[in-house]
C-alpha positions in Angstrom: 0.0 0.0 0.0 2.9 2.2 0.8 4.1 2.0 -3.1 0.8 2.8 -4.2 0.6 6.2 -1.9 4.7 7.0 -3.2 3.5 6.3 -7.0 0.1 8.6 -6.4 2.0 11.7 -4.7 5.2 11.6 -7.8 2.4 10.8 -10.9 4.2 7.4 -11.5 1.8 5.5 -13.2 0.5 2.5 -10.7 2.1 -0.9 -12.4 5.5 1.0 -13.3 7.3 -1.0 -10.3 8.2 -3.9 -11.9 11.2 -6.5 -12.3 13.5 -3.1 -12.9 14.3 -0.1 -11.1 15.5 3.5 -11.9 18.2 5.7 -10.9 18.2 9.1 -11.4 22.0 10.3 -10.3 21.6 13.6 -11.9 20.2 15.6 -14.6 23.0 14.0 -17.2 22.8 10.4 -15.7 20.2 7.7 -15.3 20.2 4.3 -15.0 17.5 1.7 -15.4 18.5 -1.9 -14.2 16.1 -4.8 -16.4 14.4 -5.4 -19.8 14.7 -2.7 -21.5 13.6 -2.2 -25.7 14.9 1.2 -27.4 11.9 2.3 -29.6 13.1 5.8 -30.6 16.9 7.4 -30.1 17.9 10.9 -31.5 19.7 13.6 -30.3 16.5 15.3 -28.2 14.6 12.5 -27.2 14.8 8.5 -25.9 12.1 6.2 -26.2 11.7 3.2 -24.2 9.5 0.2 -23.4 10.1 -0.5 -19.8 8.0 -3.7 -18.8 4.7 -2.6 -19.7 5.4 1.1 -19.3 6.7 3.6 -22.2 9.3 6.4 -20.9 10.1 8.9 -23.0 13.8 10.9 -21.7 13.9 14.6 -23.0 16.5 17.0 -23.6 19.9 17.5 -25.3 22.3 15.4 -26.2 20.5 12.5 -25.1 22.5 9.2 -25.4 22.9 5.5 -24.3 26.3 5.2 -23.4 26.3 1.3 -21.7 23.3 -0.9 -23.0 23.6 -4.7 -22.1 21.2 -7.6 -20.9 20.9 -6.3 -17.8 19.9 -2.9 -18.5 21.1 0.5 -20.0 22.1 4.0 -18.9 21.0 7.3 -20.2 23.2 10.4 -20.3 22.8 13.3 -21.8 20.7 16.7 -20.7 17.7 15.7 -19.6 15.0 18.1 -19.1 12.1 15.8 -19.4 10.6 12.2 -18.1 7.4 11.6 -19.3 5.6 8.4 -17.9 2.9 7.0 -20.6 1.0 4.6 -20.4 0.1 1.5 -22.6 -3.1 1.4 -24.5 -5.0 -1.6 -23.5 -6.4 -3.2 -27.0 -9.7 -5.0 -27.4 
């Protein structure tokens, strides 16, 4: 129940916690530990499917600089995380 108050008061979406985890070390460094699948890298923004989650990283200069197995980590500028959820389909 405590997770469900955390995720409520920081507008994580309720099903985000999941067999990963983030770190956010800074505005230039984050690193996400578990499955991971890149669906959209440019110089602005980073796209990924996070279990059943979509995060979307913002900013400048945004990069993967280590991507293995186990996970990946995001540096860059980062201005923005957005949090979006999956459609359910009929």
């Amino acid at each position: 129940m405590k997770i469900k108050k955390v995720l409520e008061k920081t507008e994580i979406p309720f099903g985000i916690i999941g067999n990963y985890y983030i770190e956010i070390f800074s505005d230039n460094e984050i690193v996400i530990t578990g499955k991971t699948e890149v669906l959209k890298l440019d110089n602005t923004v980073l796209k990924l499917k996070v279990g059943p989650q979509i995060m979307e990283f913002c900013g400048d200069k945004i990069n993967i600089s280590c991507f293995t197995i186990d996970g990946l980590k995001i540096t860059g500028n980062i201005s923005r995380i957005e949090f979006i959820q999956k459609e359910k389909s009929d």
